[in-house]
C-alpha positions as CSV (number, residue, x, y, z in Angstrom):
1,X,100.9,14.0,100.8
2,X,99.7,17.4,100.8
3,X,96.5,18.9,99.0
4,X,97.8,21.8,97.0
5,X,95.4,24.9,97.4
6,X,94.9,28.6,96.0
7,X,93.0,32.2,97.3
8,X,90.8,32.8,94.3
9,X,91.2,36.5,93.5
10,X,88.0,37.3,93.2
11,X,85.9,36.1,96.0
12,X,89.0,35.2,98.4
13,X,87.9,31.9,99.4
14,X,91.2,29.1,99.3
15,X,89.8,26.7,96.9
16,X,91.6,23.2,95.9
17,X,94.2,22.9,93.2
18,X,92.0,21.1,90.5
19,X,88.7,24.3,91.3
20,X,91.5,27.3,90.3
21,X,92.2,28.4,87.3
22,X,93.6,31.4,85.7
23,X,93.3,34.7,83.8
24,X,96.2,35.5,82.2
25,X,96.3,38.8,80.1
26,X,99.2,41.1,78.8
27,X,99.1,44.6,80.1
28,X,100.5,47.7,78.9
29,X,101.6,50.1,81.6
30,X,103.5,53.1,80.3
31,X,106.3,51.4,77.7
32,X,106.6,48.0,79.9
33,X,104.4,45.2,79.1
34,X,103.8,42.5,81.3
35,X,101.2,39.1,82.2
36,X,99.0,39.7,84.9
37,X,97.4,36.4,86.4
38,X,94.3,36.1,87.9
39,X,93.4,32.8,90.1
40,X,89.6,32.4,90.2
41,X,87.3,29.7,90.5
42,X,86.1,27.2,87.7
43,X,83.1,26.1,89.1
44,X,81.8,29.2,90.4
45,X,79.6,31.0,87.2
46,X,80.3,34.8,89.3
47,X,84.2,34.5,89.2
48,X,84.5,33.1,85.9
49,X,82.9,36.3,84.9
50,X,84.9,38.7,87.5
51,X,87.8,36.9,86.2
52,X,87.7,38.3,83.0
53,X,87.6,42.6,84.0
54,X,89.6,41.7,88.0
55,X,92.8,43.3,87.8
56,X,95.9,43.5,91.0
57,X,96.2,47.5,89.4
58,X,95.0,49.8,91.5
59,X,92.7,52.7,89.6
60,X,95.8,55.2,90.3
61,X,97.8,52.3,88.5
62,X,95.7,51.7,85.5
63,X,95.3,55.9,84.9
64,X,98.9,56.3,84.5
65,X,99.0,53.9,81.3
């Protein structure tokens, strides 16, 4: 059997399945909305907070809303 494991988004460490959990948020960008999900880790205080403002958009990305 194999131990499932993720990246956290935030810090980038891989983590084990059951110390990942994630943002998810729906974002605007121009007229198409869609869910962005952010992995980060649930027993680290920092990334539960990062988790909440991390986005994949770049700045260029998140202007052109």
């Amino acid at each position: 059997m194999h131990n499932l494991t993720w990246t956290c988004h935030v810090c980038g460490r891989e983590r084990p399945d059951e110390r990942i959990s994630v943002e998810s948020r729906q974002v605007m960008r121009g007229t198409v909305m869609f869910t962005e999900n952010v992995r980060y880790c649930n027993d680290r205080a920092e990334c539960i907070e990062k988790a909440k403002v991390y986005s994949h958009l770049t700045e260029g990305e998140k202007e052109s809303q």
